[in-house]
Each structure stands twice: as C-alpha cells, then as structure tokens.
C-alpha positions as CSV (number, residue, x, y, z in Angstrom):
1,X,-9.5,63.5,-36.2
2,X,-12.0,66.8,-36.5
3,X,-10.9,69.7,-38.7
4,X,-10.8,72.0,-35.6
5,X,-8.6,69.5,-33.9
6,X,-5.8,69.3,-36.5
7,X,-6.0,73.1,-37.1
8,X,-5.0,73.3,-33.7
9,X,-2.1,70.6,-33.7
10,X,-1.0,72.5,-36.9
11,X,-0.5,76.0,-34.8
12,X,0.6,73.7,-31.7
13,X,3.6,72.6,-34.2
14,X,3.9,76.5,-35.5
15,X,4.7,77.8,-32.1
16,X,7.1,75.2,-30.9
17,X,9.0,75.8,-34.2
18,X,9.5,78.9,-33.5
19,X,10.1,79.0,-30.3
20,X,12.9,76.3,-31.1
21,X,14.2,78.6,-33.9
22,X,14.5,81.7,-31.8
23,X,16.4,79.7,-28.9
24,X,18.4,78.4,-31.5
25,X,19.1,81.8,-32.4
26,X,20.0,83.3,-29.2
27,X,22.8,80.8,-28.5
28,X,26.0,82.5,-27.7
29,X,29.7,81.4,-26.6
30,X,30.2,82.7,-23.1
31,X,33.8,84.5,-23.2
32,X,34.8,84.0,-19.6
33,X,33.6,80.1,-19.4
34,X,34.2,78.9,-22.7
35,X,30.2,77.4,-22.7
36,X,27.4,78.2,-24.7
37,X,24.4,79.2,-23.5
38,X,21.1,80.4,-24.1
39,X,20.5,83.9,-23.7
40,X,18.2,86.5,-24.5
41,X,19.5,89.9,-23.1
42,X,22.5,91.9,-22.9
43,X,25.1,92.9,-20.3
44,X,23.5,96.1,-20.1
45,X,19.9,94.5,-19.7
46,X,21.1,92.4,-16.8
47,X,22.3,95.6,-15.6
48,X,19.1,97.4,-15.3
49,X,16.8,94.7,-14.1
50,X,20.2,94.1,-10.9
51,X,19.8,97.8,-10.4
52,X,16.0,98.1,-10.1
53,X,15.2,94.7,-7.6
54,X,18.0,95.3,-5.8
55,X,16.4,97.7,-3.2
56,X,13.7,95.0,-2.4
57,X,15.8,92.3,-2.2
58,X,17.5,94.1,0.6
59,X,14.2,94.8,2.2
60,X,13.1,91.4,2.2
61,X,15.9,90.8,4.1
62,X,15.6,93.6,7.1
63,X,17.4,96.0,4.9
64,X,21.3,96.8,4.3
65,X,23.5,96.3,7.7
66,X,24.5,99.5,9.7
67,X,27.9,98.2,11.0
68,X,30.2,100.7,8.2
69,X,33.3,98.5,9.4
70,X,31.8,95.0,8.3
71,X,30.9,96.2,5.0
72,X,33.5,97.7,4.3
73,X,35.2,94.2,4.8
74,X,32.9,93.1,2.4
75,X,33.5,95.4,0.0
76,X,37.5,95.2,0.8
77,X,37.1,91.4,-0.3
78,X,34.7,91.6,-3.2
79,X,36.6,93.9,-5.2
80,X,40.0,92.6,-4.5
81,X,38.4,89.3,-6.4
82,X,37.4,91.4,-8.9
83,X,40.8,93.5,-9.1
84,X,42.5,90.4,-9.6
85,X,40.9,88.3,-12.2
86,X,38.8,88.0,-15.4
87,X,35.9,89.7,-13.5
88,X,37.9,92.8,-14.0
89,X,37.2,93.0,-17.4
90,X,33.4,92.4,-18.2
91,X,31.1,95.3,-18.0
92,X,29.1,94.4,-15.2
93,X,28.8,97.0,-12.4
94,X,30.2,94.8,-9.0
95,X,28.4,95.9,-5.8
96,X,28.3,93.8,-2.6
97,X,25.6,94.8,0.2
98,X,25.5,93.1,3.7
99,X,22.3,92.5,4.9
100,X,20.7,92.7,8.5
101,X,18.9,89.3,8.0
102,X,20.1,87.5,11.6
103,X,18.3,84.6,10.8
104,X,18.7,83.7,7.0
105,X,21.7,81.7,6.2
106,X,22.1,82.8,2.3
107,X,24.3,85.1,0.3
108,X,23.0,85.5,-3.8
109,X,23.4,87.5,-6.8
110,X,21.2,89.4,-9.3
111,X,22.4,89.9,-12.7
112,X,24.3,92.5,-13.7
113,X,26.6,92.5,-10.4
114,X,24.8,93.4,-7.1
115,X,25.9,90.6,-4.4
116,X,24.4,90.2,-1.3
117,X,25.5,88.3,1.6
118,X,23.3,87.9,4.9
119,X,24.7,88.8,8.4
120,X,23.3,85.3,9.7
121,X,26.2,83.8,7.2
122,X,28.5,86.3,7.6
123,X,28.4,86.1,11.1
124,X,29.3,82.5,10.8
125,X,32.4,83.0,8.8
126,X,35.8,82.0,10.9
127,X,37.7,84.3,8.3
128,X,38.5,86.3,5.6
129,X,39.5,83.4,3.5
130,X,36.1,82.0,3.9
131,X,34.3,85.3,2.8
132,X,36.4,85.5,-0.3
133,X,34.9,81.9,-1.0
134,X,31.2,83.1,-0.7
135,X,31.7,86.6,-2.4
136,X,33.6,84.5,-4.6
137,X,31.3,82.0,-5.5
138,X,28.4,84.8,-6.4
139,X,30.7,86.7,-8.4
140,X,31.0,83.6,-10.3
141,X,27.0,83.5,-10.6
142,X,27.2,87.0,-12.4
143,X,30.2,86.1,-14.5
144,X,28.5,82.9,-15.9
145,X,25.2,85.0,-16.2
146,X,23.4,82.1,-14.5
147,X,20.2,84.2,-14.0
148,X,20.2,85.4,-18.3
149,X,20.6,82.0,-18.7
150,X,17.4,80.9,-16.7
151,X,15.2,83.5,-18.0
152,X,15.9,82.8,-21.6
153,X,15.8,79.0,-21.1
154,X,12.3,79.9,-18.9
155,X,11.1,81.6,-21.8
156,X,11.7,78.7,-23.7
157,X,9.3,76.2,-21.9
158,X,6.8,78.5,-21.5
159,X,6.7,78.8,-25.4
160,X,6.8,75.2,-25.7
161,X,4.1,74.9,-22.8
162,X,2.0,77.0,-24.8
163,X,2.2,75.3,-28.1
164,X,1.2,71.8,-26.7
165,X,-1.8,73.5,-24.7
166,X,-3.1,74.8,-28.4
167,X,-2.3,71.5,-29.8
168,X,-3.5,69.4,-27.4
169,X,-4.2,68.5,-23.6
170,X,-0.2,68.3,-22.8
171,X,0.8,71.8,-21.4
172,X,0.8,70.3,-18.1
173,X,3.8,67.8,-19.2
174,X,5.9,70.2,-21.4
175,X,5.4,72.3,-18.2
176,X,7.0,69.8,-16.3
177,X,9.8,68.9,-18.3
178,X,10.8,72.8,-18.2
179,X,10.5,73.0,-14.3
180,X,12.9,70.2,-14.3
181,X,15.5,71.3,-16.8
182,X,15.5,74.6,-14.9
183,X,16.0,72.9,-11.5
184,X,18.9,70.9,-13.5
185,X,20.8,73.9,-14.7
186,X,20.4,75.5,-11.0
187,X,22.4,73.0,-9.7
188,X,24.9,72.9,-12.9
189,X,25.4,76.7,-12.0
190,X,26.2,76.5,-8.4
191,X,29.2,74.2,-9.1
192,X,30.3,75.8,-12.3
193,X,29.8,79.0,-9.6
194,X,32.3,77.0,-7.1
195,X,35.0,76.4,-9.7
196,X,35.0,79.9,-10.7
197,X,35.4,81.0,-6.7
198,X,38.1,78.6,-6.3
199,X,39.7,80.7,-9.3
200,X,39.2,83.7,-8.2
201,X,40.3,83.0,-4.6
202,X,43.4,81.9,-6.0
203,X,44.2,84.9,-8.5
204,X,43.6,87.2,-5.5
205,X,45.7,85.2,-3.0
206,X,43.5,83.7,-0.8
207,X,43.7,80.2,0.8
208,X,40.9,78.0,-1.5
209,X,40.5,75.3,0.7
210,X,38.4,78.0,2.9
211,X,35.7,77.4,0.6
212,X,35.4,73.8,2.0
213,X,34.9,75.6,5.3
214,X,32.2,77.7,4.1
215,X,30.4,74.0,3.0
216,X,31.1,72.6,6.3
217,X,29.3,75.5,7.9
218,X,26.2,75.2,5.2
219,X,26.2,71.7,6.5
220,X,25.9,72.4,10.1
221,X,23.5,75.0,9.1
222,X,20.9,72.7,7.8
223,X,21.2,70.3,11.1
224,X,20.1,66.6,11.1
225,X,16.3,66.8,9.9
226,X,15.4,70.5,8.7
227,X,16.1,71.5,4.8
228,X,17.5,74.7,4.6
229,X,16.8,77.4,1.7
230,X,20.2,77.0,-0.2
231,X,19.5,73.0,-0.6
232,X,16.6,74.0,-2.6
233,X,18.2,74.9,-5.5
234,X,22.1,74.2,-4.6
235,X,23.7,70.5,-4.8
236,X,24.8,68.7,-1.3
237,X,27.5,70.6,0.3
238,X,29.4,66.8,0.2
239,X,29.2,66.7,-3.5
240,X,30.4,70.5,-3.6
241,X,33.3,69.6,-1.4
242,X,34.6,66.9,-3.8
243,X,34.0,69.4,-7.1
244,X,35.7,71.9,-5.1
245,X,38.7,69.9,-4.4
246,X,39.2,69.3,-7.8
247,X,39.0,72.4,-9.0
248,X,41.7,73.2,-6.1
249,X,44.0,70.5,-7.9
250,X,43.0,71.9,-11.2
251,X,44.1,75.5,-10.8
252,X,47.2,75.2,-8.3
253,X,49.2,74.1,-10.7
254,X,48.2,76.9,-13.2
C-alpha cells in the first residue's frame, strides 16, 4: 500500500470519526414521544426554515385556496387538535393552509408547524372526522420533528460519504446505505405520525376509526396499476390500517 494511499485512508477514518462523534452528540430524548433521535437544530430553527419555504410550497401547488369558508374549516379542525392535546404545549407556531392543487392527492408538513392539505384530498374527504385524521396525522409529523430528524441523520451520511471517497473508491456505497436508512425512517415516521393522529383525534373528540377512511380513500386514489406520490415515501395504506387499529385499541382505553 503507497504512502499517499494510507494518508488518505488515515483522514478517510478522521472524518467518519468525527462525524460519528458529533451525531453521537446531537442525540436527544424527544419529550412528547419518549424516542431519541438525532437532531441538529432547534425548535426555533425549524421554525424559520417552515416560515421561509412555506410561500413556495404553496406556489408549487397553484397557490392557497380562495374559498374563506373551507379554510376556515381547516383551521376550525387543526387547532381544536392542537387545543386539546400535548401539541398545545411545544413552541411550534401551528398554521394549516388549503391549497388550490385539484389534481394532487397530498397533504404534508414543514418543520416548525405550517400544514398543508391539497383541495384534490380535501375534496375527497366524506367528513370532518376524516379531516381531523389527516391534519392529525401532519401535526404528528411536526411534533415528532420528522423533518430535524432527516436533516441531521442526512447530514450524517453525507459525512460518512465523504470520508470513504477520501479514503477510498466507496462513496458510492456509504451513499447508498444513507439513501436507504433515510427511506427507512420515512416510513418509521408516517406510522409513528398515525399513532399520534389517532391520539390526537381522540383527545379532541373525534371518531378515530375515520382515519381508516382517509386510508381507504388513499387506496382508491392510487387505482389498480399507477403509483401515486404519497406511496413514495409512506407505507401501504393496508399496513397503516392495521397500525392504526392498534393504536385505536391502545388509546381507547386510556
């Protein structure tokens, strides 16, 4: 093995350490799920950078809805989840915006609080109940900081991705195996993101088993052959509906 070579593997080794160190470091109990995760911001961080994309992430989507009487609904919903459970108490600034996307079947959250739910879904919902269930389910996103969590643990593999490319011909690998943790805590989030809903449906009074209606309509959404956006990332609706039920059974009798 040439001098230069083991130099390299030598800094390769530096910079993983480190890397591993500082994500060490920035592991944190989460106080409203009881899990510990890797994060790298604050509250009020999350904040800002929920704040500042939310504009284009309405424009991408035709911009905010001009029926005052729908989203008001939405609003009516959101923050009587809020009003009635943990949610209430973390600093995040709660703001739900109903978008004029017909087409898009999607509703999502940026950190920090701003909540978005397309008029092609909303349109689709049979009732209140089943709005509660979506707003629900993105509130839980924020309050499990699902998108900290991804950035930090992004940052992570990018720092292990460069450390093998100095050390040797493996960034492509380390690359991979980050892509794929990410894709794996995606899916982790969405159901821990259910059992929260189902929670928070229940706290304010709403009918949980709705939520299992909003799955049935994601299912019909996607149709026999096409793959729609939110199975990208999100688990089968099936496999939802069973966590779902479970957390119905967990919670009831709470």
């Amino acid at each position: 093995m040439g001098r230069n070579l083991k130099f390299r593997l030598l800094i390769g080794v530096g910079i993983a350490i480190f890397f591993t160190l500082k994500k060490c470091s920035q592991q944190e109990v989460n106080q409203y799920t009881g899990r510990t995760q890797t994060i790298s911001m604050s509250p009020d961080k999350e904040i800002a950078i929920g704040l500042q994309n939310a504009p284009q992430m309405a424009q991408q989507h035709g911009g905010l809805h001009p029926n005052t009487k729908y989203q008001a609904l939405v609003d009516q919903v959101g923050y009587k989840l809020i009003n009635n459970s943990v949610a209430k108490n973390t600093p995040y600034k709660y703001e739900f915006h109903l978008l004029a996307d017909p087409n898009t079947i999607n509703a999502f959250a940026l950190p920090g609080g701003q909540i978005f739910i397309t008029q092609a879904l909303f349109a689709k919902l049979e009732n209140e109940d089943q709005l509660a269930g979506v707003l629900g389910h993105e509130i839980g996103h924020v309050l499990g900081r699902h998108s900290a969590e991804r950035i930090a643990e992004s940052e992570y593999w990018q720092g292990l991705t460069t450390a093998g490319s100095v050390g040797a011909d493996m960034g492509g690998l380390v690359s991979n195996i980050g892509q794929n943790k990410l894709l794996t805590n995606g899916r982790d989030d969405e159901l821990e993101s259910d059992e929260l809903g189902v929670l928070f449906m229940l706290k304010a009074g709403y009918n949980p088993e709705e939520m299992i209606g909003v799955m049935e309509i994601l299912k019909a959404a996607a149709g026999p052959n096409r793959v729609p956006e939110f199975k990208s990332t999100h688990p089968d609706p099936d496999n939802r509906i069973e966590k779902i039920r479970d957390a119905i059974a967990k919670y009831s009798n709470q």
